[in-house]
N, C-alpha and C positions, 0 to 999 in steps of 0.2 A: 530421207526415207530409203529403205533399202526394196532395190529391186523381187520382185518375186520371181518362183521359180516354178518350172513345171513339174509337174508326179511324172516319176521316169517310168514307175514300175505296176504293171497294170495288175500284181496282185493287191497292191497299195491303193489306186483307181477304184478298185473292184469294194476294197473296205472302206474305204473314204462312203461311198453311195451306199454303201447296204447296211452300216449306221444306222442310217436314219429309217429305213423301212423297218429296222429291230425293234427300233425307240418308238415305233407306231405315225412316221411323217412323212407322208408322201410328196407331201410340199416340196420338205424340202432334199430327200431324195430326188426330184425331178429336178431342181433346182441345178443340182451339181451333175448328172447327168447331162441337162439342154445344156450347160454353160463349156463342156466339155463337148458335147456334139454338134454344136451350134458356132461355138468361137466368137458367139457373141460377148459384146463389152457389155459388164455389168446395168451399166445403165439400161440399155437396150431390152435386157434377160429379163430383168423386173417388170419393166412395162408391157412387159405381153400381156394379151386375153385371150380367153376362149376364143372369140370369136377369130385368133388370129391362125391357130390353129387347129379348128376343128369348123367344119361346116355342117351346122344344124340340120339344113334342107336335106341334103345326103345320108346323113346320121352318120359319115365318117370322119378321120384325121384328115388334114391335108397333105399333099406331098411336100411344098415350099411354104414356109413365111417369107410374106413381104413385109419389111418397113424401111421406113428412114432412118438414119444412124443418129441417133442424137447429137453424138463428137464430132460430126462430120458432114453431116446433112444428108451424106448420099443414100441414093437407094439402094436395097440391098435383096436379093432374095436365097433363100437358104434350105435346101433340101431336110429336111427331115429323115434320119435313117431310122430303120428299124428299132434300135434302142431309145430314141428320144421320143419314139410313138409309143413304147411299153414304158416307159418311164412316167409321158403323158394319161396315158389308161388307166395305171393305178392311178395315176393322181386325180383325174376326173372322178373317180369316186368319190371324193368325197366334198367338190366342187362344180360349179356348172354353170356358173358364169361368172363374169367380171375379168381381175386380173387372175392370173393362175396363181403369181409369187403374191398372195392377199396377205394383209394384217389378219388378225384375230378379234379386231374390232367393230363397233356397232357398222361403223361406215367402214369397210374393206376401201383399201386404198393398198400398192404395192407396198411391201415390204420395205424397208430403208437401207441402203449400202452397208450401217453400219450392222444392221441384223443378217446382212446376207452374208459379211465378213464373219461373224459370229458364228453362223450354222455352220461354215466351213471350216472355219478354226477350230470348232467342236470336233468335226468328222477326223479333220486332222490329227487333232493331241489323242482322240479315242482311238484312232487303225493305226498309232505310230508314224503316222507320213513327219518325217522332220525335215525342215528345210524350210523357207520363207515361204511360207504357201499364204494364199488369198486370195480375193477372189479374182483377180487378174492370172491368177494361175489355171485356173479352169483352161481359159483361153489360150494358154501358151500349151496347157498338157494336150490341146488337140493339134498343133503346130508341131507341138516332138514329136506325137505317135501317126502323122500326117505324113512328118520328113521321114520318119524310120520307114515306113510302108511305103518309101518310093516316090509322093508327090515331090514335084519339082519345085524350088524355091520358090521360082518367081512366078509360081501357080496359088503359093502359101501368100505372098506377099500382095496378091491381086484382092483375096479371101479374106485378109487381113484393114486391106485397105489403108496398107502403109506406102510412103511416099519416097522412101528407100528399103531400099536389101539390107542397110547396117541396123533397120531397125528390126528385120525381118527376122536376119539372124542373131541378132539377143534374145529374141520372143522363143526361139529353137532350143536354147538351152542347150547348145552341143557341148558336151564334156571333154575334159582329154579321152577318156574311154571311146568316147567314138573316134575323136581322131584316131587314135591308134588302133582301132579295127580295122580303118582302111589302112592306114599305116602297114600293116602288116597282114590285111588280107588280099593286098592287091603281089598277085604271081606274075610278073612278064617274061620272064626267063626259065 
């Protein structure tokens, strides 16, 4: 199996998600947004519910999800930014309990890895994103646009909750292109 890769290019990011709000699915619009703002593993992404973020009594979002990582057991808590709360918003329209990523079945139960590969590869082949994309890409495209904005590796790598840097940096996707930015943006003379 061949590795996946990140969406380098946030006009591409931009049509990958806004797909699916065209096509009338907020699902799974939200889907590819949290999975990108979250950096959570697939598995993790599906089993959320309402209740994990949004608090009823309040009638608002939350700031963090808490859970445990299914691959990993640890715990994990994860800021919510501003887009995966508008992401969420629409998508509570037209849901209100359960899991968020639900089947379209009698009994709603999470969506299955293989549909959630599906929705993305759809987004993908439709806004032209080429390259190994899936849904482990989500999670790496917030790891590039992470490292390019400054975060420090080993800040990506804690977030990641990987157990080396050599895994940290495959997840980065660094091109020759960025090498050669520094390459030849660094002036000491």
């Amino acid at each position: 199996m061949a590795a996946t890769e990140p969406i380098r290019d946030k006009q591409q990011l931009r049509r990958l998600a806004d797909y699916w709000l065209r096509r009338g699915s907020p699902r799974n619009y939200a889907l590819i947004v949290l999975g990108v703002c979250t950096a959570l593993r697939v598995s993790d992404l599906l089993r959320l519910t309402w209740n994990d973020v949004y608090d009823a009594e309040r009638g608002a979002f939350r700031s963090h999800i808490t859970l445990t990582e299914h691959k990993t057991g640890k715990r994990k808590t994860v800021a919510l930014n501003a887009q995966a709360v508008k992401a969420l918003r629409i998508c509570r329209r037209t849901g209100r309990s359960g899991y968020i990523f639900a089947n379209n079945r009698r009994n709603p139960a999470p969506i299955s890895r293989v549909q959630a590969w599906r929705i993305i590869r759809a987004a993908a082949e439709a806004a032209g994103v080429l390259g190994r994309i899936a849904c482990h890409s989500l999670r790496k495209t917030f790891g590039y646009f992470a490292w390019k904005s400054g975060a420090l590796p080993v800040m990506l790598m804690d977030i990641f909750n990987h157990s080396s840097f050599e895994v940290t940096r495959r997840y980065l996707g660094i091109s020759q292109e960025d090498r050669d930015k520094i390459y030849l943006g660094l002036a000491l003379f």
